[in-house]
N, CA, C and O atoms as CSV, one atom per row, in Angstrom:
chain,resi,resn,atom,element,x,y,z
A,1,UNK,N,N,-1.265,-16.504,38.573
A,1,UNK,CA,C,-1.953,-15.542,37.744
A,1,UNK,C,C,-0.976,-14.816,36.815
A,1,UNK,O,O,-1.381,-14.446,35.712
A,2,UNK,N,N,0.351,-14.578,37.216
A,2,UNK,CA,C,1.620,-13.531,36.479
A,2,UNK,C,C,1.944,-14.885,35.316
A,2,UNK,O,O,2.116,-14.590,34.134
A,3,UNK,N,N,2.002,-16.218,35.719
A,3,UNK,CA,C,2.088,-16.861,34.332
A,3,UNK,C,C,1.168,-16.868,33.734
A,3,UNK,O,O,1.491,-16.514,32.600
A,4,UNK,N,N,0.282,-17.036,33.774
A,4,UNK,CA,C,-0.846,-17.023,32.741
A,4,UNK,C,C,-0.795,-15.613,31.699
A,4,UNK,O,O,-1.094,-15.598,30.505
A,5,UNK,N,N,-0.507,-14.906,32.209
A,5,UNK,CA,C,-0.475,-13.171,31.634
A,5,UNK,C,C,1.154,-13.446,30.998
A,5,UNK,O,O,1.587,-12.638,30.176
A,6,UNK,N,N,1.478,-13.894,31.162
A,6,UNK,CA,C,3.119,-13.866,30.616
A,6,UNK,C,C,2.973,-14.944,29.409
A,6,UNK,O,O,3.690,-14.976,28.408
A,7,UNK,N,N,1.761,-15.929,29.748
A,7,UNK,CA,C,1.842,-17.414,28.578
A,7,UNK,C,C,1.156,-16.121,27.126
A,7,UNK,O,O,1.392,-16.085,25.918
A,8,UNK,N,N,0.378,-15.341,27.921
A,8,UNK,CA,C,-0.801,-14.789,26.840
A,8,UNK,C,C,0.151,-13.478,26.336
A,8,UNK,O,O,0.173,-13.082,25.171
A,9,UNK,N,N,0.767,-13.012,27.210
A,9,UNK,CA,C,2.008,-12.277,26.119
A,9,UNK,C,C,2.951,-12.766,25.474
A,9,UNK,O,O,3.485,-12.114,24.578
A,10,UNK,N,N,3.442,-14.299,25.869
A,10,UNK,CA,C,4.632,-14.753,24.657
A,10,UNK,C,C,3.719,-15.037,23.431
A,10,UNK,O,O,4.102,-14.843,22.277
A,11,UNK,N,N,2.433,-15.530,23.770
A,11,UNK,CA,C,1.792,-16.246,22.836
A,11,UNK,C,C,1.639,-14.764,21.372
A,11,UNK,O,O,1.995,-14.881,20.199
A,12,UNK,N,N,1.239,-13.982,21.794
A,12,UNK,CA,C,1.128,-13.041,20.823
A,12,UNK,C,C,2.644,-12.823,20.200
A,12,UNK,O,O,3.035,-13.210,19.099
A,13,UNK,N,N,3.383,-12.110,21.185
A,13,UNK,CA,C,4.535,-12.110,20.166
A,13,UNK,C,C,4.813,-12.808,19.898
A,13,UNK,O,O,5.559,-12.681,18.927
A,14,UNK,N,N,4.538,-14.490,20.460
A,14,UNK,CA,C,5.691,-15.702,18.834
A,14,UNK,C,C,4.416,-15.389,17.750
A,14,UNK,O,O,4.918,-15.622,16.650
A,15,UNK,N,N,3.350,-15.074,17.592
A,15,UNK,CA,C,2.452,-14.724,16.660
A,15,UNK,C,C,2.994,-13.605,15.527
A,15,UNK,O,O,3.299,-13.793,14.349
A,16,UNK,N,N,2.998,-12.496,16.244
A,16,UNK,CA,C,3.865,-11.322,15.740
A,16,UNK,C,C,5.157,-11.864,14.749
A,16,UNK,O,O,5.508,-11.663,13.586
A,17,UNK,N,N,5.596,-12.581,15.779
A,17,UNK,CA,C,7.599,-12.244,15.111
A,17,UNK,C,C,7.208,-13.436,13.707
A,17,UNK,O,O,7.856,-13.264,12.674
A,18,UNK,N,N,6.003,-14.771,13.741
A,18,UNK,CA,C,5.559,-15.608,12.754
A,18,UNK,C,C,5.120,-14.575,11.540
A,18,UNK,O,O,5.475,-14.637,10.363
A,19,UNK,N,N,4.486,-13.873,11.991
A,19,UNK,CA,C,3.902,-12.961,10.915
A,19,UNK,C,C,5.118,-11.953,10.372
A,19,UNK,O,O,5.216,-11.791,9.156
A,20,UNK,N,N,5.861,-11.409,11.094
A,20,UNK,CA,C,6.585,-10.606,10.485
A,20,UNK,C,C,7.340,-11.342,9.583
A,20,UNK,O,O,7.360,-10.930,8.423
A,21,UNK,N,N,8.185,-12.693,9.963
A,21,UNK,CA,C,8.768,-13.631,9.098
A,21,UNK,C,C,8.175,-14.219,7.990
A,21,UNK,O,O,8.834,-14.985,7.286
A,22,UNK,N,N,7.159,-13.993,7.774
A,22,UNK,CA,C,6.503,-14.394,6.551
A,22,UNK,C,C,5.917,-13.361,5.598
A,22,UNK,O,O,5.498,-13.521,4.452
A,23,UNK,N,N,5.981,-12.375,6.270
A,23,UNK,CA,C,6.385,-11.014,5.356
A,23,UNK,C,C,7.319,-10.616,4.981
A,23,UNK,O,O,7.129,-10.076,3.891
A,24,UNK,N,N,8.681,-10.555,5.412
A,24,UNK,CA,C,10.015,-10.661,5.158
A,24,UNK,C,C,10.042,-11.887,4.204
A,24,UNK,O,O,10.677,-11.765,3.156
A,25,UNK,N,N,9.539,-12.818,4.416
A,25,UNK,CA,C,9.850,-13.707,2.880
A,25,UNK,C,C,9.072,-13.406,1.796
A,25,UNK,O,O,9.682,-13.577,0.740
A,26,UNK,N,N,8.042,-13.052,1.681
A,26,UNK,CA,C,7.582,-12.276,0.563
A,26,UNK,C,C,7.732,-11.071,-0.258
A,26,UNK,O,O,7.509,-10.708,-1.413
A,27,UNK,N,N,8.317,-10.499,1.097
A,27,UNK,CA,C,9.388,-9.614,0.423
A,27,UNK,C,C,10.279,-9.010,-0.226
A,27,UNK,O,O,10.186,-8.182,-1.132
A,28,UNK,N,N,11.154,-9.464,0.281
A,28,UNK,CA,C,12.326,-10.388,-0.248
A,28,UNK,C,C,12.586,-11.443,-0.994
A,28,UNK,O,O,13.708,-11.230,-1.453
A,29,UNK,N,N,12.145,-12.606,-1.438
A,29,UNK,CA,C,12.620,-13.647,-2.032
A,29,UNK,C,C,12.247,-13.772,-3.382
A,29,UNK,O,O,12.839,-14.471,-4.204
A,30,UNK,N,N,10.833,-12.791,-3.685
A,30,UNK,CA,C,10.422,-12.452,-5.148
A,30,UNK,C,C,11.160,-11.744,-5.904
A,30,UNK,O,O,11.324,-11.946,-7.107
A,31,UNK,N,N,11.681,-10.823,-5.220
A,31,UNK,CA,C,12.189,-9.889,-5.443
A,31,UNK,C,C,13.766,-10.119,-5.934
A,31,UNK,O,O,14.246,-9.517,-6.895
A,32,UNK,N,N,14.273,-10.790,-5.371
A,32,UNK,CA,C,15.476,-11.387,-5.214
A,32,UNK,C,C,15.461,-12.376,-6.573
A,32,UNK,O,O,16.018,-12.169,-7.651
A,33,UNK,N,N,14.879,-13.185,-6.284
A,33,UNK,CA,C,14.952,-13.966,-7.997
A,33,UNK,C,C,14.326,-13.561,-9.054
A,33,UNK,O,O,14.571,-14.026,-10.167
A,34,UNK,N,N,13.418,-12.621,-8.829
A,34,UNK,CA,C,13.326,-11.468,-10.056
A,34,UNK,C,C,14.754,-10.847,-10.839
A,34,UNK,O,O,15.227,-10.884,-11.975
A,35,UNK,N,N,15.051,-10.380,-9.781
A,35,UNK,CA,C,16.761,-9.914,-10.174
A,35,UNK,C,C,17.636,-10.955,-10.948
A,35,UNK,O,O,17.965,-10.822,-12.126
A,36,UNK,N,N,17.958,-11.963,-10.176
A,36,UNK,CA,C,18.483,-13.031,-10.518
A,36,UNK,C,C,18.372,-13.731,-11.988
A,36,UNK,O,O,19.325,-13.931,-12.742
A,37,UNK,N,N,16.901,-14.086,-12.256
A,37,UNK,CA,C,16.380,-14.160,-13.064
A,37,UNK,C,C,16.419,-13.490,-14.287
A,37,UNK,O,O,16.501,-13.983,-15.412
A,38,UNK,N,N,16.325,-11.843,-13.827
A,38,UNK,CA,C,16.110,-11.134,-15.518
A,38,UNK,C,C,17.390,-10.744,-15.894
A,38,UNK,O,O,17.585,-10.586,-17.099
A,39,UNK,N,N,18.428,-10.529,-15.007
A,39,UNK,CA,C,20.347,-10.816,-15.360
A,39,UNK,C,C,20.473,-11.855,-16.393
A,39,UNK,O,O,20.796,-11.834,-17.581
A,40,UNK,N,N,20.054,-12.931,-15.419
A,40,UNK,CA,C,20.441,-14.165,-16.909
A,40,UNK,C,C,19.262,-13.775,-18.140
A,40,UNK,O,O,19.241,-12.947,-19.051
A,41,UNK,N,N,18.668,-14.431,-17.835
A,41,UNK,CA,C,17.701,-14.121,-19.123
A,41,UNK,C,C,18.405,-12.468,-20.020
A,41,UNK,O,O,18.856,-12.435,-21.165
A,42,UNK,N,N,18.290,-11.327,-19.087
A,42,UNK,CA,C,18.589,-9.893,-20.070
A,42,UNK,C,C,19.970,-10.513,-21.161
A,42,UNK,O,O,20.136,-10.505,-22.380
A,43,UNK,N,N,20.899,-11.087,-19.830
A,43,UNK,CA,C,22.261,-11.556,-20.723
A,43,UNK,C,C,21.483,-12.147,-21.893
A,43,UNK,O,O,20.906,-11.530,-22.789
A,44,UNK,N,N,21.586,-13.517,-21.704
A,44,UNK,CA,C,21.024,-14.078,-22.254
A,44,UNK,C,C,20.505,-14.102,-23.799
A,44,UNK,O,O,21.130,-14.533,-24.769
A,45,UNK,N,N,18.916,-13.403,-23.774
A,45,UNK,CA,C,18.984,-13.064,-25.159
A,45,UNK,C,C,19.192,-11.273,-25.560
A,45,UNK,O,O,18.878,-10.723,-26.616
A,46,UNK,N,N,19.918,-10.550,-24.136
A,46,UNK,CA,C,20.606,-9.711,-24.805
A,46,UNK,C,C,19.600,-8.354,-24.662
A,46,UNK,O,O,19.789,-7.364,-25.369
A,47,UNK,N,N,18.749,-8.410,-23.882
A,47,UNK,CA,C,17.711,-7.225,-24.012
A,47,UNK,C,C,17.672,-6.483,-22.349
A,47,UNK,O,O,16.696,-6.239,-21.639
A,48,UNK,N,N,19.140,-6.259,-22.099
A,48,UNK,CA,C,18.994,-5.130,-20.708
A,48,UNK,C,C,18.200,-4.268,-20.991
A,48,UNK,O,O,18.001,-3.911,-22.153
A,49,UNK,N,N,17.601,-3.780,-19.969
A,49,UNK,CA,C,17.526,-4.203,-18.730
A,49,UNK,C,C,16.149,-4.618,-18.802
A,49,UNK,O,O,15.647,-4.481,-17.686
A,50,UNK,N,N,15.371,-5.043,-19.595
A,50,UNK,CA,C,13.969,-5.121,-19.709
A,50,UNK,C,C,13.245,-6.000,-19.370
A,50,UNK,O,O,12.125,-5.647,-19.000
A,51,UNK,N,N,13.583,-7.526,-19.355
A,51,UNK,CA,C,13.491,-8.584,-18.746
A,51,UNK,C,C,13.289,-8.442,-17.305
A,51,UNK,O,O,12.230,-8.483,-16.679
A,52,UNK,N,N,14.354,-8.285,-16.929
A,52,UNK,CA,C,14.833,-7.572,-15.151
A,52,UNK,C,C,13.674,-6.489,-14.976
A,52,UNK,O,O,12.990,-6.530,-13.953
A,53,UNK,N,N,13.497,-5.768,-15.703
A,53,UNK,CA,C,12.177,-4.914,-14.875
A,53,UNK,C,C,11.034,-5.239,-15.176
A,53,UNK,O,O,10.060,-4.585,-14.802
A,54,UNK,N,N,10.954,-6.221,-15.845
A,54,UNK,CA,C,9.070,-6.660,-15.981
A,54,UNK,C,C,9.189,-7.612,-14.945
A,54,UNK,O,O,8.222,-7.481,-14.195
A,55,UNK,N,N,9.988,-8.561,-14.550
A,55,UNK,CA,C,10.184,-9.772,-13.713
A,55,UNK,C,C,9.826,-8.814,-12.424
A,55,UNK,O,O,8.760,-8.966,-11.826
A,56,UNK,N,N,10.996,-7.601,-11.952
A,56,UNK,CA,C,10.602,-7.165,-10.887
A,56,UNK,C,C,9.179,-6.618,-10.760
A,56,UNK,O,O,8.641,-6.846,-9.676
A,57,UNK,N,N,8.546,-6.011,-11.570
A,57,UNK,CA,C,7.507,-5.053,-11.494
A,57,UNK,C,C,6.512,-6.327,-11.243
A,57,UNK,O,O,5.507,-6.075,-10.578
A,58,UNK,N,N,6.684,-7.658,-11.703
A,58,UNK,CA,C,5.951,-8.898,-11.741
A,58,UNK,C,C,5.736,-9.138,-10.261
A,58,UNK,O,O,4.679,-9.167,-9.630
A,59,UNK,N,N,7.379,-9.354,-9.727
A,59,UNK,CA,C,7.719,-9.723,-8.079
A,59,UNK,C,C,6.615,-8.724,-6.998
A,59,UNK,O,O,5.878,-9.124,-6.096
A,60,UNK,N,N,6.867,-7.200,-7.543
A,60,UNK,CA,C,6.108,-6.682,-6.383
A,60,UNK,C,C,4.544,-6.755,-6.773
A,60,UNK,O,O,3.735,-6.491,-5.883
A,61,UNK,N,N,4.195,-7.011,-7.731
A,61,UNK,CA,C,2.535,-7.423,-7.605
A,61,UNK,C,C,2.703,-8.457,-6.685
A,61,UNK,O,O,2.291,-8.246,-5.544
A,62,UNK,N,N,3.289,-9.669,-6.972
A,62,UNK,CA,C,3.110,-10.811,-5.975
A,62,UNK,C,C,3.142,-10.903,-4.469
A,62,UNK,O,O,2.598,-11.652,-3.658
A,63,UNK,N,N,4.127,-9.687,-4.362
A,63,UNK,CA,C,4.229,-9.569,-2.593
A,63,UNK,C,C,3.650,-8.981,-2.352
A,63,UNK,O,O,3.392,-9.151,-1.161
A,64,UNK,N,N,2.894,-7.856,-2.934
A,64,UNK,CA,C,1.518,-6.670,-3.014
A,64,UNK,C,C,0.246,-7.660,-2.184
A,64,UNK,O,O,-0.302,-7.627,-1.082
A,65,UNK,N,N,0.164,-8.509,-3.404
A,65,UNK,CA,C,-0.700,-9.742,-3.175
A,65,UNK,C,C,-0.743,-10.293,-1.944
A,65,UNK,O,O,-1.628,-10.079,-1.115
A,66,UNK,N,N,0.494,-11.224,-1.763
A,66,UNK,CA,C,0.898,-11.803,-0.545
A,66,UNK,C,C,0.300,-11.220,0.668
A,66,UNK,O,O,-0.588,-11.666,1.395
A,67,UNK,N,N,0.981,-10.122,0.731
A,67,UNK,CA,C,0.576,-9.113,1.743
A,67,UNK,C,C,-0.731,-9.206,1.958
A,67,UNK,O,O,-1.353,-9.701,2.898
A,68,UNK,N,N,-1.140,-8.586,0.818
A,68,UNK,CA,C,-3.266,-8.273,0.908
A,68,UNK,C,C,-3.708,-9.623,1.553
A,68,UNK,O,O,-4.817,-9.604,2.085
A,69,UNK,N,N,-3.152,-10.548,1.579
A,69,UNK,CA,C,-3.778,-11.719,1.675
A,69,UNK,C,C,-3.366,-12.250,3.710
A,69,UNK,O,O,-4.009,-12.781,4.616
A,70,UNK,N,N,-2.253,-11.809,3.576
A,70,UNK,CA,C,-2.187,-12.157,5.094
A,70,UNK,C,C,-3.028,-11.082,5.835
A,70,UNK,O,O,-3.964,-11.353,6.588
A,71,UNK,N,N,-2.711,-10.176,5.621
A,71,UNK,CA,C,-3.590,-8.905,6.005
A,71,UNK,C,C,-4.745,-9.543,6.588
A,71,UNK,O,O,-4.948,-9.749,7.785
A,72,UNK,N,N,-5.685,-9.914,5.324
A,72,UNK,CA,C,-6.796,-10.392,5.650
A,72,UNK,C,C,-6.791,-11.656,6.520
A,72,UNK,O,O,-7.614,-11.955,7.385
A,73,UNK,N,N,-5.926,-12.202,6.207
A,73,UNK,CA,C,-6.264,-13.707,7.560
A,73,UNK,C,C,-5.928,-13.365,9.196
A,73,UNK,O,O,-6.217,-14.069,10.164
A,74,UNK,N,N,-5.183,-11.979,9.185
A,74,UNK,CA,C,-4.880,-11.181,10.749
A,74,UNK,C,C,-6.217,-10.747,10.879
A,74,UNK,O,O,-6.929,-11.239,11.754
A,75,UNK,N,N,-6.676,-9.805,10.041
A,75,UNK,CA,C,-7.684,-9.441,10.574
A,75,UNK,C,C,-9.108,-9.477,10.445
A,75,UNK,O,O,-9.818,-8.929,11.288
């Protein structure tokens, strides 16, 4: 009976720590080549920092998104 209750608690947290890891990449990785991205480009054709902040302001709609969207498939 103590395994069964122990299968049904790992089972949630590898659920949990899946979900948290796929929020951490949405997080993060938009965000990250947003940056990346509007550096070269600002270099580029020369228009700091403006590139770089529409790209980012772009990134966090997307993980905004992301989010809203797992949200809904948890609950």
């Amino acid at each position: 009976m103590n395994e069964k209750k122990e299968k049904q608690a790992n089972a949630w947290f590898g659920d949990a720590l899946k979900l948290f890891a796929r929020l951490n990449i949405w997080a993060v990785f938009p965000v990250l080549l947003a940056v990346l991205a509007g550096k070269y480009l600002d270099n580029y054709f020369g228009t700091k920092p403006w590139i770089m902040v529409a790209l980012i302001v772009l990134a966090f709609n997307i993980t905004v998104y992301k989010f809203w969207k797992e949200a809904n498939k948890v609950l």
